[in-house]
C-alpha positions as CSV (number, residue, x, y, z in Angstrom):
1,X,-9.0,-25.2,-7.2
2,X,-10.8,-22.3,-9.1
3,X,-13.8,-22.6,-6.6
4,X,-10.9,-22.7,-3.6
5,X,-9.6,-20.5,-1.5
6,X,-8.9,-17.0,-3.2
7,X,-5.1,-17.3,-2.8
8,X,-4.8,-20.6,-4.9
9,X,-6.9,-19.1,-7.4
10,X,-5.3,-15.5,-7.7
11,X,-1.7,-18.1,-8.0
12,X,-3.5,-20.7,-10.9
13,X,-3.8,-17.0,-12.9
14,X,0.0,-16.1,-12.0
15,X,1.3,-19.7,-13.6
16,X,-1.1,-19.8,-16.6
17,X,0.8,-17.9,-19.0
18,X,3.6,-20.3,-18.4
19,X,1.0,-23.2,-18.7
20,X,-0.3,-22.3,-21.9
21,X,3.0,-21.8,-23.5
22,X,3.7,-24.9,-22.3
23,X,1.0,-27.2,-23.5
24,X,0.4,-24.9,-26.1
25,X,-3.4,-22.7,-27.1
26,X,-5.1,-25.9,-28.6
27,X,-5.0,-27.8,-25.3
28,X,-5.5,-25.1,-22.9
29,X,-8.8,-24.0,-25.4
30,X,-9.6,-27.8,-25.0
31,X,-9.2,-27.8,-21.3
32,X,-11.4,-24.6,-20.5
33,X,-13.9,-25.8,-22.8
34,X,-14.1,-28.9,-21.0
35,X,-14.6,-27.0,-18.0
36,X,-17.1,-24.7,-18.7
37,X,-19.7,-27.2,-20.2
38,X,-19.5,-29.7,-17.3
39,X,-22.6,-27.9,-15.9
40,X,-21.7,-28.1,-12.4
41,X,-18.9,-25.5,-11.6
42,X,-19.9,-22.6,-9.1
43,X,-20.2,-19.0,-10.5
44,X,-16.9,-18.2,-9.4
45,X,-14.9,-21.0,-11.3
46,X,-16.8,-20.0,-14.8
47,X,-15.9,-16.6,-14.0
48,X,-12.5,-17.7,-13.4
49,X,-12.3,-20.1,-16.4
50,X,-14.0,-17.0,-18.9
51,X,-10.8,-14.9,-17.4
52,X,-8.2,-17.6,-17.9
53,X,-9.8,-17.9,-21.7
54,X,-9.2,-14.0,-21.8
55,X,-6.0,-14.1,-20.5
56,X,-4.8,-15.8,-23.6
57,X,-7.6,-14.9,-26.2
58,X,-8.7,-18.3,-26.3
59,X,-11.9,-18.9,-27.4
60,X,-13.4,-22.1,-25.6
61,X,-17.4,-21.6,-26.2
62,X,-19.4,-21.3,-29.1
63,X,-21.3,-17.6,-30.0
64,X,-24.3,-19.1,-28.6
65,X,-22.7,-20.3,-25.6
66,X,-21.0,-16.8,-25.0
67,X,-24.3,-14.9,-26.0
68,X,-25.6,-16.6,-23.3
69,X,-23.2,-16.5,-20.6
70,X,-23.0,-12.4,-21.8
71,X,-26.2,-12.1,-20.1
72,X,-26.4,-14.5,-17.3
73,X,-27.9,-13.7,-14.1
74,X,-24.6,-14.3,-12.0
75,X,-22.4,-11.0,-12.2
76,X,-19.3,-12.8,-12.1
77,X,-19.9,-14.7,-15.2
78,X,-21.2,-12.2,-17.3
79,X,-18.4,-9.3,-16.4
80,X,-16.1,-12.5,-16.9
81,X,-17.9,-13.3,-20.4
82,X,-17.6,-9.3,-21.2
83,X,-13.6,-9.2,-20.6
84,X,-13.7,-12.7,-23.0
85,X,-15.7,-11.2,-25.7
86,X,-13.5,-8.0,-26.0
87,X,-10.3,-10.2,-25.9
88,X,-11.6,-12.4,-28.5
89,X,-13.4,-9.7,-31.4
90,X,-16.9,-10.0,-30.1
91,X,-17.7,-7.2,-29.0
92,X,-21.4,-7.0,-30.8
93,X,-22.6,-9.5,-28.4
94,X,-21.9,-7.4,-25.3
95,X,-24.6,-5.4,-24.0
96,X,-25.4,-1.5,-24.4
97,X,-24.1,0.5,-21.2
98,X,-28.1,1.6,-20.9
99,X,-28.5,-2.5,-19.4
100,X,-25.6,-1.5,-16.7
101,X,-27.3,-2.1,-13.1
102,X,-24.6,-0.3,-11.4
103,X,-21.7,2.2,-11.7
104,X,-19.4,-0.9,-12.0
105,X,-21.2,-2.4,-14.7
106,X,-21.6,1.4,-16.1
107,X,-17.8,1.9,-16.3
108,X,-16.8,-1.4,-17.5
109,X,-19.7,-1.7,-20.3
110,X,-18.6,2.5,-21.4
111,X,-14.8,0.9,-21.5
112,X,-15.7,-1.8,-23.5
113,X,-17.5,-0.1,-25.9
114,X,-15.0,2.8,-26.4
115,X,-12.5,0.2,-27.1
116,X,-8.7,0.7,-26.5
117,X,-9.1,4.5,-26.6
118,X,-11.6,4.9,-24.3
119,X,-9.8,7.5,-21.7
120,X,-6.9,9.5,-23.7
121,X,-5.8,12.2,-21.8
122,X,-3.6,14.7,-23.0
123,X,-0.9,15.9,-20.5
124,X,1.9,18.3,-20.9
125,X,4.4,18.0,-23.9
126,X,7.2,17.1,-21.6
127,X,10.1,14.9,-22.5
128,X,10.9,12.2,-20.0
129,X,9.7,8.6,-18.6
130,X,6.1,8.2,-17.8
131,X,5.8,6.1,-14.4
132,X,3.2,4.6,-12.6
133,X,3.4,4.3,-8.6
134,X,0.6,1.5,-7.0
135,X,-1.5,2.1,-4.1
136,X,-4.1,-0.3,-4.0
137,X,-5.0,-0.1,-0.2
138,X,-6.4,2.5,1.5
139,X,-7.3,5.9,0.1
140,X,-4.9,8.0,-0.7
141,X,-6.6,11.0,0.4
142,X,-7.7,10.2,4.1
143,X,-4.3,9.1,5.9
144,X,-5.2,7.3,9.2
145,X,-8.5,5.6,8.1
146,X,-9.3,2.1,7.5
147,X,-6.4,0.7,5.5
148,X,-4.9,4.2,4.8
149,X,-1.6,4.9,6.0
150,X,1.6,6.6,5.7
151,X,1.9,5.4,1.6
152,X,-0.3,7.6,0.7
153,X,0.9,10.5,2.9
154,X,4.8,9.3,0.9
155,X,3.1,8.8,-2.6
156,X,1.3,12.3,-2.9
157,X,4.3,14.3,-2.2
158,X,6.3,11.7,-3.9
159,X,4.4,11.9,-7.3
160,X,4.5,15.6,-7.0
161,X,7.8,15.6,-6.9
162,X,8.7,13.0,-9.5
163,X,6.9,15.0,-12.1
164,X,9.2,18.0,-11.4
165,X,12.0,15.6,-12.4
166,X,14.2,16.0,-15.5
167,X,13.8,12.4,-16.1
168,X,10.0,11.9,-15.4
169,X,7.9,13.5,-18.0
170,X,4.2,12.3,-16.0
171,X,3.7,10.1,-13.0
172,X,0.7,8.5,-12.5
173,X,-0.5,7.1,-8.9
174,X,-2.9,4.0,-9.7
175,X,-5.5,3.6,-6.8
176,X,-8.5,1.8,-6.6
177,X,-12.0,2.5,-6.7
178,X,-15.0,0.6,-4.9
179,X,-18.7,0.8,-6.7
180,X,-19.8,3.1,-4.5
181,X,-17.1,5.6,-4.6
182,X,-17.3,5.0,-8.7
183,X,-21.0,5.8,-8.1
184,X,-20.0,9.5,-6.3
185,X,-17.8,9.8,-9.0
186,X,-17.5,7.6,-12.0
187,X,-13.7,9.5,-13.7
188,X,-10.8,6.9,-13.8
189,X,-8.2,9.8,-14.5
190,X,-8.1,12.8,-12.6
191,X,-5.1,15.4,-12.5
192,X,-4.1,16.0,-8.8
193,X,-0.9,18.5,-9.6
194,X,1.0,19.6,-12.4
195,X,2.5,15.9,-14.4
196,X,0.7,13.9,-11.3
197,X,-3.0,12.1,-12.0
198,X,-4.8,9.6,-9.9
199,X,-5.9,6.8,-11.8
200,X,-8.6,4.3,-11.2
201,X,-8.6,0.6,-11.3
202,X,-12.5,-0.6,-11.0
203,X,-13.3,-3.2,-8.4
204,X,-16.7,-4.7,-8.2
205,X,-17.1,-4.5,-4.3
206,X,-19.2,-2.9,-2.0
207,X,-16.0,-1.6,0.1
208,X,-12.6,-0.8,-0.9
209,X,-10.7,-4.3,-0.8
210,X,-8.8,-5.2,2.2
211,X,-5.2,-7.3,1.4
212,X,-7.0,-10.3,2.1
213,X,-9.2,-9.8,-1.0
214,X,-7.1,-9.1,-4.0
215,X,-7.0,-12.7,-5.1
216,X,-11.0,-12.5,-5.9
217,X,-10.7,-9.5,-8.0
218,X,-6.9,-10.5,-9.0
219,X,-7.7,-11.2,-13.3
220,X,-10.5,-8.5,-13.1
221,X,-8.1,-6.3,-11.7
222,X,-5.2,-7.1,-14.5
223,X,-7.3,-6.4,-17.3
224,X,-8.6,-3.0,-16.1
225,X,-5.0,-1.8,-15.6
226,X,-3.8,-3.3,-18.7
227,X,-7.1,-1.3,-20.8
228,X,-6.0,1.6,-18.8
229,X,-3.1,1.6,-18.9
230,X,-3.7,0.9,-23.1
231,X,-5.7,4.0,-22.9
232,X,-3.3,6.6,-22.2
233,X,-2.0,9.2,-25.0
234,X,1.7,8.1,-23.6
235,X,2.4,4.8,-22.6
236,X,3.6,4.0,-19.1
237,X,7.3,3.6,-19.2
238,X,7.9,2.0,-15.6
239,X,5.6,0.9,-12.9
240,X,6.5,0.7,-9.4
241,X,5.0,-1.9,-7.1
242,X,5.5,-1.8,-3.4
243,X,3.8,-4.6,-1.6
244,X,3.7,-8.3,-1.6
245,X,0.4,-9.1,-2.5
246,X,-2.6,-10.2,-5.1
247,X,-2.8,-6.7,-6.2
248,X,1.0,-5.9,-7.1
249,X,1.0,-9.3,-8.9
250,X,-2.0,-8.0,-10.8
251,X,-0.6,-5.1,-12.0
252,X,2.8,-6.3,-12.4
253,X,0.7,-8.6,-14.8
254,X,-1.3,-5.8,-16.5
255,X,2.1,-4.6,-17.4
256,X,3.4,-7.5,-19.2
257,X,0.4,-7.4,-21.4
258,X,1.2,-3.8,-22.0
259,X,5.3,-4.2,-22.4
260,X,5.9,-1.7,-19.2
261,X,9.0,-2.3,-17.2
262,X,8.4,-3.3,-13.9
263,X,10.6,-2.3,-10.4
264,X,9.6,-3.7,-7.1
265,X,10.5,-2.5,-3.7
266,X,11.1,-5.8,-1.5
267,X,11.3,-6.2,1.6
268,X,12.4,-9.3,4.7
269,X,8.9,-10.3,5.0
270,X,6.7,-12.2,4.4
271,X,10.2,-14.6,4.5
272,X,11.4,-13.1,7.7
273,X,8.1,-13.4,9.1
274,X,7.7,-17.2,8.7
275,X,10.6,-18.1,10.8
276,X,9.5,-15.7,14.0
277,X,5.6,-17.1,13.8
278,X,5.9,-20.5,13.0
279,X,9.0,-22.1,15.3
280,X,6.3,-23.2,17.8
281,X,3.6,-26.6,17.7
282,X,0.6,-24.1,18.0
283,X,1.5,-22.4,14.8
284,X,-1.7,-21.3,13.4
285,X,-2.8,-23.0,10.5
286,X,-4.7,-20.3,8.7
287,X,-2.0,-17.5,9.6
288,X,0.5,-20.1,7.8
289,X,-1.1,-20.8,4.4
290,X,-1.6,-16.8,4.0
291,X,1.9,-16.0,5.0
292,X,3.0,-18.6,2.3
293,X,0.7,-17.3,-0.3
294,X,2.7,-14.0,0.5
295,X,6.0,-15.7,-0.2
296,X,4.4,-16.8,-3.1
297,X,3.6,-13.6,-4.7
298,X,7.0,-12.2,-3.3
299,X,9.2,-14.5,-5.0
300,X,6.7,-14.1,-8.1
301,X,7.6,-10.0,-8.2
302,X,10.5,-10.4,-7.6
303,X,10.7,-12.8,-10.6
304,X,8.8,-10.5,-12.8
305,X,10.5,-7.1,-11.7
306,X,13.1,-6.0,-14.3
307,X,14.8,-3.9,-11.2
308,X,14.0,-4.5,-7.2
309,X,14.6,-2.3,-4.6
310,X,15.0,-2.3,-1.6
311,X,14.2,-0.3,2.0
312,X,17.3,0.7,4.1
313,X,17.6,-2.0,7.4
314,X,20.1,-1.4,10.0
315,X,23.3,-0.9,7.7
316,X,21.5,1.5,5.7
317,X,21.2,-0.8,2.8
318,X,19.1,-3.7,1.7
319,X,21.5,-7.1,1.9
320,X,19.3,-8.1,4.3
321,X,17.2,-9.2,1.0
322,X,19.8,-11.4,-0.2
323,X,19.4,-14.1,2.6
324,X,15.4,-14.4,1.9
325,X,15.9,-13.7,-2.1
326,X,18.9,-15.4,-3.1
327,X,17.9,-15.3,-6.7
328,X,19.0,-11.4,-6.6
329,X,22.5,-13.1,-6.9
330,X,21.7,-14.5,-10.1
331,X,20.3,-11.7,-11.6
332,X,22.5,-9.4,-14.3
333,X,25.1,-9.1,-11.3
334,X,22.9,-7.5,-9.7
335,X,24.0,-7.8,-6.2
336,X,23.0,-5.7,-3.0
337,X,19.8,-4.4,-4.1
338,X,19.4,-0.5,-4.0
339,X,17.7,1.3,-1.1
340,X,16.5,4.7,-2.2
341,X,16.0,7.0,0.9
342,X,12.4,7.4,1.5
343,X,11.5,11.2,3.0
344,X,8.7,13.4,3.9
345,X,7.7,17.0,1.9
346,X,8.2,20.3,3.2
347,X,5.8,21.7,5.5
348,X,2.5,23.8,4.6
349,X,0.0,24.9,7.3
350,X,-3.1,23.9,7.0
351,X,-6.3,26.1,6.7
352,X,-7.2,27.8,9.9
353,X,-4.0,27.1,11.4
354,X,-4.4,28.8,14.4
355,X,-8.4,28.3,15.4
356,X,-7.9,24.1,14.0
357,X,-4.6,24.1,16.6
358,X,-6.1,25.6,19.5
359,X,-9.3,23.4,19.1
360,X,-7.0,20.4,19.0
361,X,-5.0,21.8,22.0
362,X,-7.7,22.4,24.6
363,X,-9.0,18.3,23.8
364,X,-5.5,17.2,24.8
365,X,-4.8,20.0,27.6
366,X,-8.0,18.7,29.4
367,X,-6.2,15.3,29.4
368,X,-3.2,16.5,30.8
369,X,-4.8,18.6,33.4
370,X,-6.7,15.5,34.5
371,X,-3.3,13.9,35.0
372,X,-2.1,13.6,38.5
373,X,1.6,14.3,38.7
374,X,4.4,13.9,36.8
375,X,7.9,12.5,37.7
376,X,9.9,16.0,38.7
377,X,6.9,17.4,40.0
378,X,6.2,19.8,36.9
379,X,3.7,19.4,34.9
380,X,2.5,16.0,33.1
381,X,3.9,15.3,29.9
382,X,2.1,14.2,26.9
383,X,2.9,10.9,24.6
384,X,1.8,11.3,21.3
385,X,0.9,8.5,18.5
386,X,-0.4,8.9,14.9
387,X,-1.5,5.7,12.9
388,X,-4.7,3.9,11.7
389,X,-6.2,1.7,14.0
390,X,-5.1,-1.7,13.0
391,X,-3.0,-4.7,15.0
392,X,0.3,-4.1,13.3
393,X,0.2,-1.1,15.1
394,X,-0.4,-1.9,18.3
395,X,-2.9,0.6,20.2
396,X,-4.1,-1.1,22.5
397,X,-0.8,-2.9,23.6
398,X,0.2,0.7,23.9
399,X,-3.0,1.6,25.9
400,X,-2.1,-1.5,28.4
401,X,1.6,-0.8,28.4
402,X,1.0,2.9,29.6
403,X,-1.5,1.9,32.4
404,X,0.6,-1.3,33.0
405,X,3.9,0.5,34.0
406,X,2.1,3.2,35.7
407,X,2.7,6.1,32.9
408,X,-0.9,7.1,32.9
409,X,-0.3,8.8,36.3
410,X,2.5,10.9,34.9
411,X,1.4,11.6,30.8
412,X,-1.8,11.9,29.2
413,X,-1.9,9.4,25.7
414,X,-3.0,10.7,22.6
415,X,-4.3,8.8,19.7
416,X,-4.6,9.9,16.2
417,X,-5.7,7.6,14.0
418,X,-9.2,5.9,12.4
419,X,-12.6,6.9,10.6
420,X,-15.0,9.1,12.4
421,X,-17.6,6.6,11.2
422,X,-17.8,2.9,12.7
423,X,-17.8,0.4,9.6
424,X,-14.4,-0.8,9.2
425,X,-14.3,-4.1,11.0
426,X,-10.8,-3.8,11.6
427,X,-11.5,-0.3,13.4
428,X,-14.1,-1.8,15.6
429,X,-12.2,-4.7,17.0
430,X,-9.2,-2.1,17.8
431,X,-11.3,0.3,19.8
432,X,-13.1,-2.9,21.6
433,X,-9.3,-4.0,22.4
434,X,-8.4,-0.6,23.6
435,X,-11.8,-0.6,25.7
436,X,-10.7,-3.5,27.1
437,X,-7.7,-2.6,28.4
438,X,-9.3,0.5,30.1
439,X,-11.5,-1.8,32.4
440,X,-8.4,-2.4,33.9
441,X,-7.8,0.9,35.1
442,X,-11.2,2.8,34.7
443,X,-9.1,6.0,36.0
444,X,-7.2,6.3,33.1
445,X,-9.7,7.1,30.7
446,X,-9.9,10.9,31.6
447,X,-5.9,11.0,30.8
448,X,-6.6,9.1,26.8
449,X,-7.4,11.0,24.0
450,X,-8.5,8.9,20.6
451,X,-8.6,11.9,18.0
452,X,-10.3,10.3,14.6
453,X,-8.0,10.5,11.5
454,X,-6.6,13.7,10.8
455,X,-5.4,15.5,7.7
456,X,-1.3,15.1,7.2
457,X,-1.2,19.1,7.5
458,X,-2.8,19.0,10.8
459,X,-0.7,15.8,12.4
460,X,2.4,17.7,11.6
461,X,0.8,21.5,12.8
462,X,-0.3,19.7,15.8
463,X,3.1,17.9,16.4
464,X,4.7,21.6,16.1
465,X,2.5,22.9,18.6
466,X,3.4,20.2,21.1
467,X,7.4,20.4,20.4
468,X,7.1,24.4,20.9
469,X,9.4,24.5,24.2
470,X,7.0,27.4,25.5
471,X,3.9,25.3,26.4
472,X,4.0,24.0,30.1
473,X,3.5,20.8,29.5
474,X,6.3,18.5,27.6
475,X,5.5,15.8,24.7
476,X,7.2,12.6,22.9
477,X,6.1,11.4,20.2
478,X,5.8,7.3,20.5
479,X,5.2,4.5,17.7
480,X,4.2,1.0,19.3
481,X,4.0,-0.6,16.0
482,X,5.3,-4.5,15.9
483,X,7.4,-3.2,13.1
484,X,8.0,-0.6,10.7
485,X,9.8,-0.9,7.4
486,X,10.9,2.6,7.5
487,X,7.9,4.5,9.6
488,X,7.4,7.9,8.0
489,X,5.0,9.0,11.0
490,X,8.0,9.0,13.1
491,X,10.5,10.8,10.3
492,X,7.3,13.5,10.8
493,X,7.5,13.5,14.2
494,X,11.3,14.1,14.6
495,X,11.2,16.6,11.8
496,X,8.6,18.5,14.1
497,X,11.2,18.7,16.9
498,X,9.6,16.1,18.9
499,X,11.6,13.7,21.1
500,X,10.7,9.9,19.3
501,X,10.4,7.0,20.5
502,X,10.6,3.6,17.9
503,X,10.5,0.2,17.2
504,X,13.3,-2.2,17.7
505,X,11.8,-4.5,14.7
506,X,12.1,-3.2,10.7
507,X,13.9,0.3,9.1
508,X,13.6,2.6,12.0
509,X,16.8,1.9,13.3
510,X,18.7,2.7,10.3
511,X,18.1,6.4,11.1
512,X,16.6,6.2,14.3
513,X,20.4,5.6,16.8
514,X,19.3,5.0,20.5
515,X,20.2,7.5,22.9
516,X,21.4,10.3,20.4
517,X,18.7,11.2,18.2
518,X,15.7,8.9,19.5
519,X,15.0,6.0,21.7
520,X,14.6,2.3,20.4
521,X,12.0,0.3,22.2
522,X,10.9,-3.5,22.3
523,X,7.7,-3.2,21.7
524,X,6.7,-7.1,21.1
525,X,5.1,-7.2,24.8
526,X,3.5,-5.1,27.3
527,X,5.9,-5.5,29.9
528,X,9.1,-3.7,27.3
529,X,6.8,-1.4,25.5
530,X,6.3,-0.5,29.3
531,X,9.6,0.0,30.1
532,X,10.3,2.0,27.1
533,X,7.3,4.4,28.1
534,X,9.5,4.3,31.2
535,X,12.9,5.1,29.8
536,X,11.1,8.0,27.4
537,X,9.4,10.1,30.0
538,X,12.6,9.8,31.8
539,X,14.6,11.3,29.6
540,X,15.5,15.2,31.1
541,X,14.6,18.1,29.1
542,X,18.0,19.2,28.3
543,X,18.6,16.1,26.6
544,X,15.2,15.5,24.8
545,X,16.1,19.0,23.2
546,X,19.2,17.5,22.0
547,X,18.6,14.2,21.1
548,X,15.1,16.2,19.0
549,X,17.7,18.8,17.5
550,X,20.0,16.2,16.0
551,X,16.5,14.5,14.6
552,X,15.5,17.2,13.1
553,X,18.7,18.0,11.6
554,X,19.0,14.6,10.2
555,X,15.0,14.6,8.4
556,X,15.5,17.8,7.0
557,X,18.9,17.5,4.8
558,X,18.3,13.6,4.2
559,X,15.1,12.6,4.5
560,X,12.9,14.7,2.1
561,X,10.4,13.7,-1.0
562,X,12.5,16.2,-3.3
563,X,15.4,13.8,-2.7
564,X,13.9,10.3,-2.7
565,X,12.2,11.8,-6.2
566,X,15.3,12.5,-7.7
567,X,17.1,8.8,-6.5
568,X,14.0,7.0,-8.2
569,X,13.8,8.9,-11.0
570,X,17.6,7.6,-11.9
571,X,16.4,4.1,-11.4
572,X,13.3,4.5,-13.3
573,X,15.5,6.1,-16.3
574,X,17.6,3.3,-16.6
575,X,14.7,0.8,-16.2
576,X,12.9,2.3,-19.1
577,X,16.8,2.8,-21.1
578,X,16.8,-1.0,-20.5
579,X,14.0,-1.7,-22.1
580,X,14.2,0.5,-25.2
581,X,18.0,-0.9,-25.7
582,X,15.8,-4.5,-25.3
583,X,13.2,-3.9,-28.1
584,X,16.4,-2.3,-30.4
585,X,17.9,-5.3,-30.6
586,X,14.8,-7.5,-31.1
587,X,14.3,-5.6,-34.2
588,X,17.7,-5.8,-35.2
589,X,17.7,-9.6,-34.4
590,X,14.4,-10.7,-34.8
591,X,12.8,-12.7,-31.2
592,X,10.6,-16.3,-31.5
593,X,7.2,-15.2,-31.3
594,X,5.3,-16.8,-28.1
595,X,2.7,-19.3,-28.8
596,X,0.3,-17.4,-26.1
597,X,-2.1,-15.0,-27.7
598,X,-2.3,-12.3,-25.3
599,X,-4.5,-9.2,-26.1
C-alpha cells in the first residue's frame, strides 16, 4: 500500500497514530524494521516507512543503517532518513547544508541544523490569539492563475483584518512554496502587513502541487509545519483549515504534534457530490476512488477539528452539514454548525488607474463594436466573467452556451482569468476546449475577449468602469461555474454595481434572490446556461439598475472582510479559551500519558 496510489498512502499516515497506540512502539518499531530491510521496497515505500518511524520517533534501523540511508542516492529516502534522524537525536549523522543539491535540500538541511529555533521572529507585543489561516493551492499573490482563485483574494484582506482584531494578536497565512520559487527566494516567514506574515511550507516539487498531489508530499508536509510552526517566538493558538484534502489533513496533523486547536470550515461536498456523479452504471471508476478519498479526509477533519464551520447554503446557515456529517450531532451539543459571513475589502484603485482602465477598455470596446446588433437596437452589451481557467468553472461551456443561444450576435464575452504563460496543463486543456467551441462559429471570435489574470484591484476598477451608467454600451457580469460555495467574484461584481448573474448549485443563492438583486441560472448544460444568457441580456435597464442597487446595498453593509474578521475572531477566542481551560485541568488532574512518542 505504501508503494500505491498516493491517496491510500497519505490515509496509512492519517491512521498510524491510532495504530501505534494500539499495538503499542515495540511492535510498530518491529514492523518498520521488518520493512525496511526486506531489500525490495521501491524508494517511495522507504521513504514512507523512514516517515512513519518519524512520526512516532521510533527508531527501526541501526546507526549504520541510517548513516547509510542519510546519504543515499534516492531523494526521497534520504530527506525521509533526515526528518528520522532529527526526530530520533541523530542529528550528527545528517549532512552539512554545503552537500544540499538544491534550494529544497538547502532549506531543509539549514532547518535541521538550527534545530527547533531555527526561524523566531519577533512580532509586535500585542495581546491576543495567534491564528493560522491555510492556503495550500495556488498563490496567494496572482488571483486567476493556475490553481489561484478567489481564497487568496478572501485570505489577504481577511488576515489584514484579523490582526486588527482585539482578539487576534498575529495571524499568519501558511502557503506553500515549490523549489523553484524557494530558489528566487529561499525566506519561510515574511511580513505582508502590520500582525499578518506569509509563511512557507517547503515542497520538494518542480511546480506548486496541484490537489491531486498532497498525498505524496502529505508526512513531508506535516513535519515542516509542525518545525515551523515550533519555530515561532509565539505559538500558534488556532489554525483554520478550509478544504477537504491531503494538505488540510497534513496540517491539521502538524498541529496535533504542536498542541494547536484546530477549526475547519466544512462544506456538502465531497458527500453531496457522490450521490449527483455516481447514480448511473458508467460511473467512472477513477473519479470514484478520488471522491471517496475526499470523504475520507473530510470525515477525518472533521474528526480532528476542535470547532467546524460552516458556509451559509440557501437558509443562510449550514444544517445542510448535518445530513452528510451526522457526527456534528454528537459533538459537545454542538448542533447547526456556524456559518460566518464571508465578505470582500473595501475598494483601493490601482496604480495608474486611469491609463491601466482605458487600455483595458479599448480591448473590450473593439469587441463590442465588432458585435452586430443588439436586442433594442442600441448598442451591444457586454457579459463579463472573472475566474481561472479550470473545469469547475466552466469557460468553455460558457463560450458554447453564448454562441449556442445566439448571444454572440447581441454581447461581446469577456474573459479574465489564467497565466500569461502556457505551462499549467490544466490552462492549456481549457483554452483548447474554448478553441473548440469557436470552430463552431468562427464569427464569434472577433466578439471574445480572453484577458490573462489580472490583479484584484484592476478586476474590480475594470468592473466599475463597465457598471458606470455613462458608457454606451451596457454590461452583466456572469459566473458559469458548476458550483460555487459562496463565489466572492460575484459579491465583487455586485458590489461594483454590475447586474449578476449566478449559479443555481452551492452558497450563491443565499445572497444572491432571483429577480431582485440578481439572476440564478442552471448552469449544468449548454442549452440552460443559454437560456440564462437569454433571460440576462433581457433584463431592461431600468430594472438592471435596480436589481444592481439592491446588490450593492446588500455587499457593502453585510458582506465585508472587516466583518467576517471580527465573526471569526469570536470563534477563534473561544477555540483557543477551550483549550487553555483543557490543559488547566490536566494539570489539576493529571492525564494518562500516550504510549506514542511523538516529537
Amino acid at each position: 500500500m505504501l508503494d500505491g496510489c498516493d491517496s491510500a498512502r497519505a490515509a496509512v499516515f492519517d491512521v498510524w497514530r491510532d495504530v501505534v497506540r494500539q499495538f503499542g512502539p515495540t511492535r510498530a518499531e518491529a514492523a518498520l524494521r521488518v520493512g525496511l530491510r526486506a531489500g525490495a521496497a521501491p524508494e517511495e515505500a522507504v521513504a514512507a516507512m523512514l516517515d512513519l518511524a518519524a512520526a512516532a520517533a521510533l527508531r527501526p534501523l541501526s546507526r549504520t543503517e541510517l548513516r547509510a540511508a542519510a546519504s543515499a542516492p534516492g531523494r526521497l529516502t534520504r530527506h525521509a532518513a533526515w526528518r528520522l534522524l532529527s526526530a530520533t537525536g541523530g542529528q550528527s549523522l545528517i549532512p552539512d547544508v554545503r552537500s544540499a543539491g538544491d534550494a529544497y535540500e538547502r532549506t531543509l538541511l539549514t532547518l535541521l541544523g538550527l534545530g527547533p529555533s531555527a526561524d523566531r521572529v519577533r512580532d509586535e507585543p500585542r495581546r491576543g490569539v495567534v491564528v493560522a489561516q491555510s492556503m495550500l493551492l495556488g498563490r496567494i499573490d496572482r488571483p486567476g492563475e493556475g490553481m489561484s482563485g478567489g481564497l487568496g483574494v478572501l485570505l489577504s484582506s481577511l488576515g489584514d483584518a484579523l490582526a486588527g482584531t482585539e482578539a487576534v494578536a498575529r495571524t499568519l497565512t501558511v502557503v506553500t512554496a515549490c523549489t523553484p520559487e524557494l530558489e528566487a527566494d529561499p525566506a519561510l516567514l515574511r511580513r505582508r502587513a502590520p500582525g499578518h506574515w506569509i509563511l512557507r511550507i517547503p515542497v520538494d516539487s518542480v511546480n506548486e502541487l496541484r490537489p491531486e498531489e498532497f498525498g505524496r508530499h502529505r508526512e513531508a508536509m506535516a513535519w515542516w509545519a509542525a518545525a515551523l510552526f515550533a519555530s515561532l517566538a509565539r505559538p500558534v493558538d488556532v489554525l483554520h483549515v478550509r478544504y477537504a484534502d491531503d494538505g488540510s489533513l497534513a496540517l491539521a496533523e502538524a498541529a496535533r504534534r504542536v498542541g494547536t486547536r484546530v477549526v475547519f470550515t466544512a462544506t456538502p461536498d465531497p458527500h453531496r457530490q457522490m450521490t449527483e456523479r455516481y447514480d448511473t452504471p458508467a460511473a467512472d471508476a477513477t473519479a470514484l476512488r478520488g471522491d471517496l478519498h475526499r470523504v475520507f479526509v473530510a470525515d477525518r477533519l472533521v474528526e480532528r477539528a476542535d470547532r467546524v464551520v460552516g458556509i451559509a447554503g440557501r437558509d443562510g446557515g449550514a444544517s445542510e452539514l448535518l445530513g452528510y456529517f451526522p457526527q456534528l450531532l454528537d459533538r459537545n451539543d454542538e448542533g447547526v454548525p456556524g456559518a460566518p459571513p464571508e465578505g470582500i475589502p473595501p475598494y483601493l484603485p490601482p496604480p495608474r488607474e486611469a491609463a491601466r482602465s482605458a487600455e483595458l477598455l479599448r480591448t473590450i470596446d473593439a469587441a463590442v463594436a465588432a458585435t452586430p446588433e443588439s436586442a433594442d437596437g442600441g448598442a451591444p452589451a457586454v457579459l463579463f466573467s472573472v475566474g481561472r481557467l479550470h473545469p469547475v468553472k466552466q469557460q468553455d461551456l460558457l463560450v458554447r452556451a453564448w454562441i449556442g443561444s445566439g448571444c454572440h450576435r447581441r454581447a461581446a464575452l469577456v474573459l479574465v482569468g489564467g497565466s500569461p504563460h502556457a505551462g499549467d496543463p490544466v490552462e492549456r486543456a481549457m483554452r483548447a476546449r474554448v478553441e473548440d467551441a469557436l470552430r463552431t462559429c468562427p464569427e464569434a471570435r472577433r466578439q471574445l475577449v480572453i484577458l490573462p489574470a489580472l490583479s484584484n484591484a484592476e478586476v474590480r476598477m475594470l468592473e466599475r468602469r463597465l457598471a458606470d451608467p455613462v458608457r454606451r454600451s451596457s454590461a452583466r457580469y456572469v459566473c458559469a461555474s458548476a458550483k460555487e460555495e459562496f463565489g466572492l467574484g460575484l459579491l465583487e461584481a455586485m458590489e461594483a454595481g454590475l447586474l449578476a448573474a449566478g449559479p443555481l448549485r452551492g452558497g450563491v443563492p443565499h445572497y444572491l434572490i432571483d429577480g431582485h438583486n440578481g439572476l440564478l441560472i442552471d448552469t449544468s448544460r449548454v442549452e440552460t446556461l443559454g437560456d440564462g444568457l437569454v433571460r440576462l441580456l433581457a433584463v431592461d435597464a431600468r430594472s438592471a439598475s435596480m436589481m444592481a442597487g439592491r446588490a450593492q446595498a446588500l455587499v457593502r453593509t453585510t458582506f465585508s472582510s472587516a466583518a467576517m474578521a471580527e465573526t471569526l475572531a469570536e470563534h477563534y477566542a473561544a477555540v483557543a479559551a477551550a483549550r487553555k481551560c483543557a490543559a488547566d485541568e490536566s494539570r489539576a488532574y493529571g492525564s494518562p500519558a500516550e504510549s506514542v512518542r511523538v516529537p
